[in-house]
C-alpha positions as CSV (number, residue, x, y, z in Angstrom):
1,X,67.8,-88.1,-9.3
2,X,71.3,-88.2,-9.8
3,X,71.0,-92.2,-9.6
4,X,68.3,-92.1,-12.3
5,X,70.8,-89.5,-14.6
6,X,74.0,-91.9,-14.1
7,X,73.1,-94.5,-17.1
8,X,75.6,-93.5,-19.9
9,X,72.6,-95.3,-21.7
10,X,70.1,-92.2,-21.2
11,X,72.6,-89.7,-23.2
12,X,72.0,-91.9,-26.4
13,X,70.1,-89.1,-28.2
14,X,70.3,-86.1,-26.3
15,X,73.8,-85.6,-26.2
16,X,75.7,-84.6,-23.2
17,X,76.1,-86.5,-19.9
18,X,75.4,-87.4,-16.2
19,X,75.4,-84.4,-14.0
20,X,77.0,-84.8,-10.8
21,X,75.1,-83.6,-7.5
22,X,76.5,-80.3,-7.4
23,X,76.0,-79.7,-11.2
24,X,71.9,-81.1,-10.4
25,X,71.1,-78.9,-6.9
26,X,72.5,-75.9,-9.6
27,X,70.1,-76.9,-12.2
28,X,67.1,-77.5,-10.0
29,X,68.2,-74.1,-8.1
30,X,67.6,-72.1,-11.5
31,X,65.1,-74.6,-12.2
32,X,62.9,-73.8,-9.1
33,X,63.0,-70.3,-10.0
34,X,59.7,-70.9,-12.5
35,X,60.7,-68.5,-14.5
36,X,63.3,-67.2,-16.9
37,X,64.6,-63.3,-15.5
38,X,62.7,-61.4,-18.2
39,X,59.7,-63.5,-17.3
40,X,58.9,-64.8,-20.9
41,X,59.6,-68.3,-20.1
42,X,57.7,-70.5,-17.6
43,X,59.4,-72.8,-16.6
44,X,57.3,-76.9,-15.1
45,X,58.9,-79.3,-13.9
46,X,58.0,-83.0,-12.3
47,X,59.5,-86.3,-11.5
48,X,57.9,-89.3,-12.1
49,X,58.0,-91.6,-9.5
50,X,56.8,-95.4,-9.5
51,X,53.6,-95.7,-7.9
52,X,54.3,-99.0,-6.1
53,X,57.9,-98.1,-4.7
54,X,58.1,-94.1,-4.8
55,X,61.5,-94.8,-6.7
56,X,61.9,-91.6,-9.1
57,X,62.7,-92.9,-12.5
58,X,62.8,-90.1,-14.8
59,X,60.8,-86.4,-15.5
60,X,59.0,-84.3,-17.2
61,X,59.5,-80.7,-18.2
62,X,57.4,-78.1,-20.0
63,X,58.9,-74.3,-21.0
64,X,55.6,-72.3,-21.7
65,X,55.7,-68.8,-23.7
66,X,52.8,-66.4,-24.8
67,X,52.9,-66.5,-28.7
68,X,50.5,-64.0,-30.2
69,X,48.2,-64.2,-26.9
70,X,48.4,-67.9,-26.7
71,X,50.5,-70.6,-24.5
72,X,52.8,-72.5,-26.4
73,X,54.1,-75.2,-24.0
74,X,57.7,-76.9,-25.1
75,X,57.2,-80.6,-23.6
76,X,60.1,-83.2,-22.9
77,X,59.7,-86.4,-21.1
78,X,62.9,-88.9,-19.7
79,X,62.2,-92.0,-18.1
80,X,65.6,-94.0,-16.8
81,X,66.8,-96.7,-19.6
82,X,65.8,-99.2,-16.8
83,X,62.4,-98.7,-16.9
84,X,61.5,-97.9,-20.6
85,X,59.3,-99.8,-22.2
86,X,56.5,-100.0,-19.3
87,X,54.4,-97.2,-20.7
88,X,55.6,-94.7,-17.9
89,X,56.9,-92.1,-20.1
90,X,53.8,-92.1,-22.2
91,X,51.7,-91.8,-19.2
92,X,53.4,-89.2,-17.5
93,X,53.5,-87.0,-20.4
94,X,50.2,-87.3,-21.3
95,X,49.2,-86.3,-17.7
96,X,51.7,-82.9,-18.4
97,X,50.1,-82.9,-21.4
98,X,46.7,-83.0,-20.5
99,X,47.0,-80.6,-17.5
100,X,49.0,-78.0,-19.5
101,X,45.8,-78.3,-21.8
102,X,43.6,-77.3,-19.1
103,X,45.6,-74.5,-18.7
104,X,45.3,-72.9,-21.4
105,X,47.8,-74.2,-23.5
106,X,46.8,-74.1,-27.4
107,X,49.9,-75.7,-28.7
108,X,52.1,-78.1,-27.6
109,X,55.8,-78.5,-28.9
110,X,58.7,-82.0,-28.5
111,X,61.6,-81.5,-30.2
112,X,63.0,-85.3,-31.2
113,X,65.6,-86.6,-32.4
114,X,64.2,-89.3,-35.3
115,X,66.9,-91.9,-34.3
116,X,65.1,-91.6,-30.8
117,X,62.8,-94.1,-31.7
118,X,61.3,-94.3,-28.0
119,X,60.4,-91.1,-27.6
120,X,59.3,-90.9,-31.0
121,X,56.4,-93.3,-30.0
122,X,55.8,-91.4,-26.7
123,X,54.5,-88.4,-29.6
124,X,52.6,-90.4,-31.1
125,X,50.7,-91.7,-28.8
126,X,50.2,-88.0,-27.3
127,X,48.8,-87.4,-30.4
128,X,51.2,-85.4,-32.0
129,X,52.8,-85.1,-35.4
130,X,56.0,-84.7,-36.9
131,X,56.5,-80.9,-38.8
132,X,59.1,-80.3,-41.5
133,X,61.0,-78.3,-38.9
134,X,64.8,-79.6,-37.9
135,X,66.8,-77.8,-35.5
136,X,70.2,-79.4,-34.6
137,X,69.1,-82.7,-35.6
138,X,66.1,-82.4,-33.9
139,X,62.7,-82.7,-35.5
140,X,59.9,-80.4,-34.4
141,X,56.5,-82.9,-33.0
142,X,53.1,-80.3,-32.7
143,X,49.9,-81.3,-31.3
């Protein structure tokens, strides 16, 4: 994965930048976990991989709580710059989507930038809408 995180391109709307190795095998060490300490947070996590070459491309993540005695699931999705645009990220997060559903999960929740046209799309097409929520520049997406 650290490959797929190099592209200066894929920090365009979220901010930050490529991890190195060390700074990914700590993130996927806390990551692994599942859970956060106090157990309120669980915590999903996949790669997506291209089905004709195995070559992992991007990932998707999902922080679930209990709200009120319902799952709230907090979805992302990130597909490499070089292979946006192929419907990949819309598919693998509607396959998140749709298990995290069959979980259980009552309400799902992207927080998107709205100069992040790409991923904008991705929400809509997962059927979700955009709320009058804004958190550091990022718009709250419900479905």
């Amino acid at each position: 994965m650290v490959g797929v995180l190099a592209d200066p391109a894929a920090y365009e709307y979220i901010g930050g930048g490529a991890p190195s190795s060390a700074q990914l095998a700590e993130r996927y060490a806390r990551q692994v976990l599942g859970c956060s300490a106090d157990g309120q947070q669980g915590w999903l996590n996949w790669i997506i991989r291209r089905r004709d070459s195995g070559e992992p491309i991007g990932f998707t993540q999902a922080t679930v709580t209990r709200e009120n005695e319902a799952l709230v699931a907090e979805v992302a999705w990130f597909v490499s710059p070089r292979h946006q645009r192929e419907g990949l990220a819309t598919e693998a997060a509607s396959k998140m989507c749709d298990w995290l559903r069959s979980q259980g999960a009552g309400l799902l929740v992207a927080w998107i930038s709205s100069a992040n046209q790409p991923s904008v799309g991705v929400a809509r097409r997962l059927g979700m809408h955009v709320t009058d929520v804004m958190v550091d520049g990022e718009e709250r997406w419900e479905s």
